[in-house]
Kinemage of the C-alpha trace (Angstrom):
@kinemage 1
@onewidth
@group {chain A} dominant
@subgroup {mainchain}
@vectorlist {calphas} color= white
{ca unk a 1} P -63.710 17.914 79.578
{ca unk a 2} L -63.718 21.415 81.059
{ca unk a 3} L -66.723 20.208 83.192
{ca unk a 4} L -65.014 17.026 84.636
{ca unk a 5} L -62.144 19.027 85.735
{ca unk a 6} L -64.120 21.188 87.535
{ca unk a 7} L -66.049 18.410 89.250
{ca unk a 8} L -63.516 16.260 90.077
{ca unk a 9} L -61.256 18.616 92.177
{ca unk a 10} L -64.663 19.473 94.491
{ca unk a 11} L -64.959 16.058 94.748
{ca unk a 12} L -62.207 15.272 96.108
{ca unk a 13} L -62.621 18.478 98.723
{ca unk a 14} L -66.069 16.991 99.640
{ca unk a 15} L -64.357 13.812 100.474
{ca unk a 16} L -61.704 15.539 102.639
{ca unk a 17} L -64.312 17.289 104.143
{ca unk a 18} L -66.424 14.639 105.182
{ca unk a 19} L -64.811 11.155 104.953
{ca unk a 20} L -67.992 9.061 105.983
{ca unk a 21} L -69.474 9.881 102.090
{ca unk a 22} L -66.582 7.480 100.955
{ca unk a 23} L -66.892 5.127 103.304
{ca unk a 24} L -69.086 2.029 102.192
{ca unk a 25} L -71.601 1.000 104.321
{ca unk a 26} L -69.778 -1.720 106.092
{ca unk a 27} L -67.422 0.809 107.345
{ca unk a 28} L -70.156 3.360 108.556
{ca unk a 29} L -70.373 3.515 112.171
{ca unk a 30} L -73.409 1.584 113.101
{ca unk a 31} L -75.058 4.324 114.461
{ca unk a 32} L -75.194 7.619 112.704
{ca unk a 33} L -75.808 9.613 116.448
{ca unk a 34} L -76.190 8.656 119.798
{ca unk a 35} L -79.108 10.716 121.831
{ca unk a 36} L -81.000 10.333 124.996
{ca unk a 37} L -84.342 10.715 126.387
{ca unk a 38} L -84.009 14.145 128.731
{ca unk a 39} L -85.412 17.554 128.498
{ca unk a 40} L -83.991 20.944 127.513
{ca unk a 41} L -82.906 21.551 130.760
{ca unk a 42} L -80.574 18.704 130.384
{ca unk a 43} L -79.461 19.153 127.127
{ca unk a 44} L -76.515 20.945 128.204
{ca unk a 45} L -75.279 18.180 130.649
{ca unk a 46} L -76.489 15.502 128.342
{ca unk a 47} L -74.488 16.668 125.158
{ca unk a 48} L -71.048 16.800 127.378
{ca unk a 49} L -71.565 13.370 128.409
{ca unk a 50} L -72.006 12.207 124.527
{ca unk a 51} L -75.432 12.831 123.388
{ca unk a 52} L -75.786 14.025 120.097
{ca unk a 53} L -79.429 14.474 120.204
{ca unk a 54} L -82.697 14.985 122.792
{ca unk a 55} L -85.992 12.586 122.319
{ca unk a 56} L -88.642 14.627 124.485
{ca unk a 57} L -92.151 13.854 125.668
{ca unk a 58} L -95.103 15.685 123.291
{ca unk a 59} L -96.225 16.186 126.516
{ca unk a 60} L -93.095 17.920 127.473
{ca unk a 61} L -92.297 20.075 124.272
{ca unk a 62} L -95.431 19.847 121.545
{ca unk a 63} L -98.226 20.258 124.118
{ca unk a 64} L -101.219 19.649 121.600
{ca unk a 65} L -103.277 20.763 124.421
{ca unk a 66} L -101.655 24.084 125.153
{ca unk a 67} L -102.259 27.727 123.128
{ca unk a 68} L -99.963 28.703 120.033
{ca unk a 69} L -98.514 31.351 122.386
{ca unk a 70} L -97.394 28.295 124.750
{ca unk a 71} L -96.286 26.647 122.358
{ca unk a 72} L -93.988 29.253 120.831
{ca unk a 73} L -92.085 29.846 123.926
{ca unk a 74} L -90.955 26.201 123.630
{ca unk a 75} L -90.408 26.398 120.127
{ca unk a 76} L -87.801 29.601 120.996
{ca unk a 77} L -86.090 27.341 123.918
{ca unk a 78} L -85.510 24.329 121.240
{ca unk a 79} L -84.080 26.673 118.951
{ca unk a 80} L -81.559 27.576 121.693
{ca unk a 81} L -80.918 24.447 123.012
{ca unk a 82} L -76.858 22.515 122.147
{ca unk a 83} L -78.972 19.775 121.320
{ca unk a 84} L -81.029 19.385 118.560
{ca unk a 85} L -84.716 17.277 119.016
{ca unk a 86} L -85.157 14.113 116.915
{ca unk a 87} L -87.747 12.336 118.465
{ca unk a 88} L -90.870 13.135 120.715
{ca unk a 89} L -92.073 9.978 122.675
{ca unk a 90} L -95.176 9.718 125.281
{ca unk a 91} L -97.301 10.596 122.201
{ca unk a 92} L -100.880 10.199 123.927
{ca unk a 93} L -101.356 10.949 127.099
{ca unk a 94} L -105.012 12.378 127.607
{ca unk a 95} L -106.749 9.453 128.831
{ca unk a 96} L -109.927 10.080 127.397
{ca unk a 97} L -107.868 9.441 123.356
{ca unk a 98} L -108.630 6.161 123.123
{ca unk a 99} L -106.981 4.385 119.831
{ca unk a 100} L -108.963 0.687 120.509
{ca unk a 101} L -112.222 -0.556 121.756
{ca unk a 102} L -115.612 0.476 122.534
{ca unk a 103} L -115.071 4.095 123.544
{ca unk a 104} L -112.288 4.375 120.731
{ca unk a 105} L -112.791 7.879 119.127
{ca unk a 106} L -110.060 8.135 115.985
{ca unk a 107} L -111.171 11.562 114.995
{ca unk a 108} L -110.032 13.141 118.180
{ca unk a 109} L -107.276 10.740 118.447
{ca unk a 110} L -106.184 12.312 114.862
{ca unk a 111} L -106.501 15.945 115.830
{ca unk a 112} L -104.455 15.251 118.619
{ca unk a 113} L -102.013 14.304 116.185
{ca unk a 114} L -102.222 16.146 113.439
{ca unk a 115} L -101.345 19.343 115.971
{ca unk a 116} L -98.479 16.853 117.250
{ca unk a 117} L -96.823 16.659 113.971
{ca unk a 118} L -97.278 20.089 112.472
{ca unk a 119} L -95.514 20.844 115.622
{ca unk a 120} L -92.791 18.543 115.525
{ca unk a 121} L -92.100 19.766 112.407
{ca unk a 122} L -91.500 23.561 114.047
{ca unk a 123} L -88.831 21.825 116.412
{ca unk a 124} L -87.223 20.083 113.862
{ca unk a 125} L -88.085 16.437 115.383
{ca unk a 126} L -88.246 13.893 113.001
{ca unk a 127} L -89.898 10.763 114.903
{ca unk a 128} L -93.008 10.656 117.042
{ca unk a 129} L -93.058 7.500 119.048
{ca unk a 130} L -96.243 5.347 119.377
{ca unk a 131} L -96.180 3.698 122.610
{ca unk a 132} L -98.901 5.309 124.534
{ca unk a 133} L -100.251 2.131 126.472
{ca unk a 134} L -103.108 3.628 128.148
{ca unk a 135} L -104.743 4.730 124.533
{ca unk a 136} L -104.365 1.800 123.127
{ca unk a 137} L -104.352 -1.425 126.490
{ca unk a 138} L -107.128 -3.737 125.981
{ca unk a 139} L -110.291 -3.329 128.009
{ca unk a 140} L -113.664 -4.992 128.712
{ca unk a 141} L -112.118 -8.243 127.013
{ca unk a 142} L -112.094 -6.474 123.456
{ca unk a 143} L -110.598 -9.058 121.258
{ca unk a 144} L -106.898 -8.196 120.228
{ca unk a 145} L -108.370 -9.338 116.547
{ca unk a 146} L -111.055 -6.401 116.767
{ca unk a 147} L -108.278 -3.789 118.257
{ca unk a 148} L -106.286 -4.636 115.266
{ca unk a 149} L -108.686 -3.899 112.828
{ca unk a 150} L -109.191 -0.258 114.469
{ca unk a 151} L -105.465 0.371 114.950
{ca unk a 152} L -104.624 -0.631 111.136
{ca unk a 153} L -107.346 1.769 110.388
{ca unk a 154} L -106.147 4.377 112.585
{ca unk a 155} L -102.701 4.592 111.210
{ca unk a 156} L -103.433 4.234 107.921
{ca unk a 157} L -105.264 7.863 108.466
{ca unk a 158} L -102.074 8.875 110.585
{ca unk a 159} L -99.807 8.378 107.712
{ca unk a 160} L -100.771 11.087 105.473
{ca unk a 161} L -101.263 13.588 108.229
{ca unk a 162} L -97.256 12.511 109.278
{ca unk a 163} L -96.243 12.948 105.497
{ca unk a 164} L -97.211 16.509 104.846
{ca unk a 165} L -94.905 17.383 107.919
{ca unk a 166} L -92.153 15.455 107.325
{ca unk a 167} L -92.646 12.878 110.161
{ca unk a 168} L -92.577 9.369 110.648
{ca unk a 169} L -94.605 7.799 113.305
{ca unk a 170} L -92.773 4.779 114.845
{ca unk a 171} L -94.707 2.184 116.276
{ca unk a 172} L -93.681 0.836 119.737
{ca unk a 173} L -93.954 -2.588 121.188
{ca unk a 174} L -94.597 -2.844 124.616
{ca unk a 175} L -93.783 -5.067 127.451
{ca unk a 176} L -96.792 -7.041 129.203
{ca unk a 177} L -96.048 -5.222 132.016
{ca unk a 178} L -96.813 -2.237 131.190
{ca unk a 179} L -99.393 -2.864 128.960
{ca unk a 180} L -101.647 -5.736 127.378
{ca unk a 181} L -101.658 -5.372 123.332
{ca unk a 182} L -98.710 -5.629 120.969
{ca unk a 183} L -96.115 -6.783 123.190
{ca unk a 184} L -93.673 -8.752 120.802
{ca unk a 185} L -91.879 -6.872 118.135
{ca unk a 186} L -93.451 -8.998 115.928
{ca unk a 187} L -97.131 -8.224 116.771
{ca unk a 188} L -95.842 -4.726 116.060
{ca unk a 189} L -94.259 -5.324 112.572
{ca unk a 190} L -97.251 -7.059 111.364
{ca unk a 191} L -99.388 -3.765 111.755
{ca unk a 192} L -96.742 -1.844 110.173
{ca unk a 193} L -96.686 -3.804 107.393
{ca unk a 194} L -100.832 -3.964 107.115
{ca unk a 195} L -100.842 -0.190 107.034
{ca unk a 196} L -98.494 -0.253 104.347
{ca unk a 197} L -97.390 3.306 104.615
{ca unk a 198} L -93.690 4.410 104.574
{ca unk a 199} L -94.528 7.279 107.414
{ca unk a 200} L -95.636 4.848 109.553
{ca unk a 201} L -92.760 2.646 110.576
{ca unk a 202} L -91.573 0.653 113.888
{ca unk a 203} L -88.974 1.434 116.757
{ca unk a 204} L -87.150 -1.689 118.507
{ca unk a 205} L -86.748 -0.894 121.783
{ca unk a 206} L -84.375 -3.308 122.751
{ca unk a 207} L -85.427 -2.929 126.522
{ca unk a 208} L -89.175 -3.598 125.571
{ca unk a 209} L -87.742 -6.846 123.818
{ca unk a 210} L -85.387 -7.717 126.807
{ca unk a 211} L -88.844 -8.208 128.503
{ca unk a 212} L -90.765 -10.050 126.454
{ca unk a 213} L -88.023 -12.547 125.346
{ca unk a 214} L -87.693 -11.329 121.780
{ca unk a 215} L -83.947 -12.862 120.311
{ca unk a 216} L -81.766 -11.057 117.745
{ca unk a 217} L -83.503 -13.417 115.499
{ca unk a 218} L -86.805 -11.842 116.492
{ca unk a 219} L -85.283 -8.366 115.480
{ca unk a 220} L -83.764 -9.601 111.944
{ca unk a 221} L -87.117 -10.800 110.877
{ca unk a 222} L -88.951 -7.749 111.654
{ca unk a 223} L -86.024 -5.174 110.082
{ca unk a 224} L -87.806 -4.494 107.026
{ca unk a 225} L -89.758 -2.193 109.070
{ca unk a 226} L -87.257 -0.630 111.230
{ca unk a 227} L -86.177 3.159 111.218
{ca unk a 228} L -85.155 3.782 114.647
{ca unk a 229} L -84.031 2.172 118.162
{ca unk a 230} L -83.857 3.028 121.956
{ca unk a 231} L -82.418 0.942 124.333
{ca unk a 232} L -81.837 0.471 127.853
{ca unk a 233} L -80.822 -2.707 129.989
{ca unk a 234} L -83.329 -5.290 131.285
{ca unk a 235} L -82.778 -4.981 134.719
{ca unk a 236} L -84.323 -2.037 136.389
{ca unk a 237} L -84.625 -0.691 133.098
{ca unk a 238} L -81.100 0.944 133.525
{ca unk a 239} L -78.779 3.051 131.310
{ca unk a 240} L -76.350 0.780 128.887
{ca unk a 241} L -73.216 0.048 130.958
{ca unk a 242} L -75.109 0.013 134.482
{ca unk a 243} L -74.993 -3.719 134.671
{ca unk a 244} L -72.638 -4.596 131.767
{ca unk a 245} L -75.527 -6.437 129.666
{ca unk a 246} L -74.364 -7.292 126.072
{ca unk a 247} L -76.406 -6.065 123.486
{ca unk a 248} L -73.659 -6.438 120.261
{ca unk a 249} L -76.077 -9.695 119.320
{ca unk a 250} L -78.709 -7.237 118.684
{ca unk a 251} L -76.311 -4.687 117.338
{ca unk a 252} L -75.009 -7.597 115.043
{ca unk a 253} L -78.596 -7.546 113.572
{ca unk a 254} L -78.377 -3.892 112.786
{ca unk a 255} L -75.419 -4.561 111.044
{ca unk a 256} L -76.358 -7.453 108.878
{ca unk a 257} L -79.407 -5.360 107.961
{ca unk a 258} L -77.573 -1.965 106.958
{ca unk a 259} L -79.152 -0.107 109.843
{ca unk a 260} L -77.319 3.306 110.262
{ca unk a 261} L -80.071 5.105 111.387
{ca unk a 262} L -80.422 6.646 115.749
{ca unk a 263} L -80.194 5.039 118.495
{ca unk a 264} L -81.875 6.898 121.629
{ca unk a 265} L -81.010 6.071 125.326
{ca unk a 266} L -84.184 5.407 127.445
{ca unk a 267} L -84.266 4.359 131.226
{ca unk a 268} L -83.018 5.180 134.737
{ca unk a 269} L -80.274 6.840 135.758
{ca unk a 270} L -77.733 5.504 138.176
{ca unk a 271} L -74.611 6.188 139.827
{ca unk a 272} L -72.474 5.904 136.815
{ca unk a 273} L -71.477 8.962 134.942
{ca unk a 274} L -73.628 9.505 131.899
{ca unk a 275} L -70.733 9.344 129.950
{ca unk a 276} L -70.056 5.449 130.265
{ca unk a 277} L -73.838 4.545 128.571
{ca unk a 278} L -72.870 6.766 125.397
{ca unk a 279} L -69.117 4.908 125.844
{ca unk a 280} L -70.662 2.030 125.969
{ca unk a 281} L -73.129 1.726 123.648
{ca unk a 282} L -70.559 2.962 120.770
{ca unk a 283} L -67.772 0.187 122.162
{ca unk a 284} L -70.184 -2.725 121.883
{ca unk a 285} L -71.461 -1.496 118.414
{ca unk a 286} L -67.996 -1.308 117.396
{ca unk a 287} L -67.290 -5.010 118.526
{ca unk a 288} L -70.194 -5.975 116.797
């Protein structure tokens, strides 16, 4: 008795505290933070104009390539930053990684990463997005059924590297445009799902899908595999609120599937004030 008069009271001051941990997941906002793609730099400009987290190129903040001593510096600017880092995209650039085909090489591919996520781990970044289209496009006519047997194989060795740091590794679909192998979101879920490995999950990019044609009924058959989103609007690959597209169909997926995870701004700047794609993006999910 003495016990559950004791816990009840802090209960109740937990709850005051922090109202969302009695909310039920119907009344959680659909997001649980809005962030943007930008750099440091930004992160000062970008948090007064709603972001509530960076996603920054490896290339940009991890620099597998660089020395420790490099590294560090970036490490101490992260650390000082308004914004904290929860995802590093443009995973891998070197052009001589290669994740498919002939000159595919999946031990350097893995070093590459395994230096990636120990890192991301220093910065506090919890996602590394797999897009990377020039390691992985299709060359030389390699059959996409050959590429997926190497990229299945790859990840599945990615996984455990990911899990002793904490990370997940979120696969990316990407538009034909910018490059030729899995461009749907489902192509993308189906690896997921063949490496069977809870580090190694999928992104829907919701400007990516735009592109390809992929529906809101695309998206709520491949949610079983979704941990995190970026979006930005189909034409000229603009901020949310640029050119007023409506994405609460999509949102109305996240919804229906209990998403409450990030959503990450990704695209091209225009004349609007930053302000109205965070404004907008929490309006529509609102509506949704």
């Amino acid at each position: 008795m003495t016990m559950m008069i004791k816990i009840v009271p802090l209960l109740s001051l937990l709850l005051a505290v922090y109202p969302i941990l009695a909310q039920s997941d119907t009344e959680k906002p659909l997001f649980s933070s809005v962030g943007m793609s930008g750099s440091l730099v930004e992160a000062t400009e970008l948090k007064e104009a709603g972001a509530e987290f960076l996603t920054i190129g490896v290339d940009k903040l991890l620099v597998p390539d660089k020395s420790d001593e490099e590294f560090e510096k970036l490490v101490q600017k992260s650390k000082e930053s308004p914004l904290p880092v929860l995802a590093c995209n443009s995973f891998i650039r070197p052009k001589h990684l290669r994740c498919v085909g002939e000159e595919a090489n999946h031990e350097e591919v893995l070093k590459w990463a395994d230096t990636t996520f120990k890192r991301a781990k220093q910065v506090g970044a919890r996602f590394i997005v797999f897009g990377s289209s020039g390691s992985r496009e299709l060359r030389d006519d390699w059959p996409k059924e050959k590429a997926d047997v190497q990229f299945i194989a790859l990840l599945k060795k990615m996984g455990p590297l990911a899990k002793e740091q904490g990370i997940t590794v979120v696969l990316e679909q990407l538009n034909a445009r910018e490059c030729n192998y899995l461009n749907r979101i489902e192509e993308a879920a189906a690896i997921v799902r063949q490496v069977n490995d809870p580090n190694v999950r999928l992104l829907a990019d919701l400007y990516h899908m735009a592109m390809m044609g992929d529906t809101p009924e695309d998206l709520a058959k491949a949610m079983d595999v979704v941990v995190h989103i970026e979006i930005a609007e189909k034409e000229g690959r603009a901020f949310p609120g640029t050119h007023d597209q409506d994405f609460r169909e999509f949102f109305k997926v996240l919804k229906t599937a209990n998403y409450h995870g990030a959503i990450s701004i990704e695209g091209r700047r225009s004349k609007e004030p930053l302000s109205k794609a965070f404004t907008t993006i929490r309006k529509q999910a609102k509506e949704s």
